[in-house]
C-alpha positions, -999 to 999 in steps of 0.1 A, spaced: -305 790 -476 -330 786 -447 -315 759 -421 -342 734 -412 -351 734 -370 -339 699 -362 -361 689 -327 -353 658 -305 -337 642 -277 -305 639 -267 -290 608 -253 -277 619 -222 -322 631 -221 -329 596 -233 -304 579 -208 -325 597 -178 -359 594 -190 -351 555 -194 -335 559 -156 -368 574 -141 -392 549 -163 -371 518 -146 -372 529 -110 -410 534 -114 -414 506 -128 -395 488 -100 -414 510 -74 -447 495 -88 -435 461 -92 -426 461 -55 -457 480 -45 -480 448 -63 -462 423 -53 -464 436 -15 -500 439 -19 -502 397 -30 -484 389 -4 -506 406 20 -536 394 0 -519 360 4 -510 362 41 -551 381 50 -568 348 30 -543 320 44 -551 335 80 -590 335 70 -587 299 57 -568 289 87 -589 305 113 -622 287 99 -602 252 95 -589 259 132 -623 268 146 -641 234 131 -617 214 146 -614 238 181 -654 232 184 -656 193 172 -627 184 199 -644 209 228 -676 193 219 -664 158 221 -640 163 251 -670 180 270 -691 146 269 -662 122 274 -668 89 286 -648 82 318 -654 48 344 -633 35 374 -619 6 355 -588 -6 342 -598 3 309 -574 29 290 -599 51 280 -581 86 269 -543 85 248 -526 108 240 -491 95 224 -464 121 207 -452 106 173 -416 117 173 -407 90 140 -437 88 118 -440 60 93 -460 53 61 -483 74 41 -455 98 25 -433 106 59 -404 95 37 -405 124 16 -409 150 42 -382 175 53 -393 179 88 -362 170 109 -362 148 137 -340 173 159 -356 200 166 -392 189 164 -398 178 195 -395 211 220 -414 203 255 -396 218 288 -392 198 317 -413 208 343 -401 196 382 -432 182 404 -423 210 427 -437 236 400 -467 217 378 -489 244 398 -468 271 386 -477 293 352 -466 269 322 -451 277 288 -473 288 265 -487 262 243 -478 277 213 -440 278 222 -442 239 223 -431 212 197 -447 179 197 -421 156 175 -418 151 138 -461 135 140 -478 157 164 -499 138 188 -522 111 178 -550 117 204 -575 93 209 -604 91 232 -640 78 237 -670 101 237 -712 103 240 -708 135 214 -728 131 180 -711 113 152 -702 135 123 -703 101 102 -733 86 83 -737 61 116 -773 57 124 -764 40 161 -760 63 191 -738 59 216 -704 60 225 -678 56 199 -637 59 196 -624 89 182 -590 95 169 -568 130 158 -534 125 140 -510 141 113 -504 128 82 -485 135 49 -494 125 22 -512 134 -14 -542 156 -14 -559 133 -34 -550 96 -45 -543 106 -79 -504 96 -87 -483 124 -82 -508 146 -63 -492 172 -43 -481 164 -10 -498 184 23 -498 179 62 -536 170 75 -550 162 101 -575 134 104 -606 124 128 -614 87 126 -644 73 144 -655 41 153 -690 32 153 -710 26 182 -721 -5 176 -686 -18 166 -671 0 193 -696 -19 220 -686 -48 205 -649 -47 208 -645 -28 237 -636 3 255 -595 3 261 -576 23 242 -541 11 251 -519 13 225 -494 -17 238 -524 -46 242 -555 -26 247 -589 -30 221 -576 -16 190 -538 -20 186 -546 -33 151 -576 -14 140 -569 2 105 -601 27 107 -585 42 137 -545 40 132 -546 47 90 -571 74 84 -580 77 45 -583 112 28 -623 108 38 -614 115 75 -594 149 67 -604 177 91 -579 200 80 -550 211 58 -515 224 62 -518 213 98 -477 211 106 -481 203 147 -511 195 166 -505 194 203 -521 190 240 -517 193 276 -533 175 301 -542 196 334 -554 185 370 -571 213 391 -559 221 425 -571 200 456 -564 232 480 -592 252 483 -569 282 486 -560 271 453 -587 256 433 -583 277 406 -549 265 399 -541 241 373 -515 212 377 -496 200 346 -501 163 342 -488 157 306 -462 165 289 -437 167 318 -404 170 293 -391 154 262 -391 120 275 -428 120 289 -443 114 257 -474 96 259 -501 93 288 -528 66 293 -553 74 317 -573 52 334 -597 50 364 -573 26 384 -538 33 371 -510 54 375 -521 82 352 -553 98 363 -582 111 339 -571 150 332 -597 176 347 -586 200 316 -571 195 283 -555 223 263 -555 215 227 -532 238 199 -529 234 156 -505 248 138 -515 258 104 -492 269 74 -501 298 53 -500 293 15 -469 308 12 -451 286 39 -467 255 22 -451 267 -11 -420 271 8 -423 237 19 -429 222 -11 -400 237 -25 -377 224 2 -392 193 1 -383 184 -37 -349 174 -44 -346 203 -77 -356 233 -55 -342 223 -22 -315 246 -27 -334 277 -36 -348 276 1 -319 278 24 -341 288 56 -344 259 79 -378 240 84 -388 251 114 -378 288 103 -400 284 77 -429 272 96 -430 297 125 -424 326 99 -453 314 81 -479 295 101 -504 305 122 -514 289 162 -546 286 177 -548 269 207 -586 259 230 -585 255 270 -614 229 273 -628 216 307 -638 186 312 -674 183 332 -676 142 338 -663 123 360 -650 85 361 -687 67 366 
């Protein structure tokens, strides 16, 4: 009797085949998911760096036709909001220590070469910077002239739909002209013009400039006297941790700044997932890293040096 050939595979052949087949596999999975995540990281830079680059050229433009006079009028704030309330602050993760990283700077060394901007923390709100300027209106306003305009952080929904998801943004309010010659031109927050004006101090989610925006920031710079030293830039605000709000004036003990150095921080969409995720209560614990490790791992600085060409009329 003929015996039958009998081809196949053996397991110990099967076992290895099913070895190989898994690490590719793996090898591909890994290979994809590195190219999202540079996909990811190339588009959240590209996003950022146009969002950055509005708001960079608004301020520069608006800061570059400032209006300035010799009065007692408080006419450029810039306060540090190290405990924001309202909107949805409650829910946010962003810790109080931590937040707020300036360092102190002795009167002996202002002139000297700062900390970079970008290396600074400016509490749990960022500043809210407020100012008045001759710039064009981006609103529907059909008065000229001067008018109050305001930067801040927020958090709160992306739209006012319940349950929307939650985002850091940074707002611009403006005040019209014509309501802004009619109630005046001091900006102190304690008892100045508008202490209690909503369309300034609670921006709605028509005045967003930008998203994701974690820290927005400024410095306030004097140039040098000394003709030796004109070049030379003095810091005027923020001196340290406590120093954290300037009011400048024609006649008062802060001066108007000759330079102002503005910075935004703004997440990537893989640092906003992040903190989202450390943000709600049944996903906390999947994200052990701390905020602010989050946030510098996956956020991106840009930061303007802006001159300022008027001077107190």
């Amino acid at each position: 009797m003929n015996k039958r050939n009998k081809k196949g595979f053996t397991l110990i052949e099967l076992l290895v085949a099913t070895g190989v087949t898994a690490i590719i596999a793996g090898l591909m999975i890994q290979m994809v998911s590195n190219l999202l995540t540079a996909y990811n990281r190339s588009s959240g830079a590209l996003s950022a760096q146009s969002q950055s680059a509005f708001v960079l050229d608004q301020i520069s433009s608006e800061i570059e036709s400032l209006v300035l006079r010799n009065t007692t009028d408080v006419m450029l704030v810039a306060s540090v909001v190290e405990n924001p309330s309202g909107y949805e602050w409650s829910n946010s993760a962003k810790p109080t220590g931590g937040s707020l990283v300036i360092p102190a700077v002795a009167p002996a060394n202002i002139f000297e070469p700062q900390e970079p901007i970008e290396n600074l923390r400016f509490g749990q709100g960022g500043v809210f910077l407020r100012y008045i300027t001759a710039a064009p209106t981006l609103s529907n306003d059909p008065n000229s002239g001067v008018r109050v305009v305001g930067y801040q952080i927020q958090l709160d929904g992306v739209t006012d739909a319940g349950g929307a998801p939650l985002q850091y943004m940074l707002y611009r309010t403006e005040i019209p002209a014509l309501e802004t010659f009619t109630d005046g031109y001091n900006l102190d927050p304690t008892d100045g013009d508008y202490v209690s004006n909503t369309a300034l101090i609670q921006p709605d989610e028509n005045d967003i400039v930008a998203g994701n925006v974690v820290d927005f920031g400024v410095r306030f710079f004097e140039t040098s006297s000394s003709t030796a030293n004109k070049s030379q830039r003095g810091l005027l605000f923020p001196l340290d941790s406590s120093n954290v709000e300037y009011k400048a004036a024609g006649s008062g003990a802060e001066q108007y700044p000759d330079v102002i150095e503005v910075m935004i921080r703004i997440l990537t969409p893989e640092g906003e997932r992040l903190l989202a995720a450390k943000r709600d209560p049944l996903t906390s614990a999947s994200v052990p890293q701390a905020w602010w490790d989050i946030v510098l791992q996956n956020s991106v600085v840009f930061s303007r040096v802006i001159n300022i060409p008027s001077r107190p009329l």
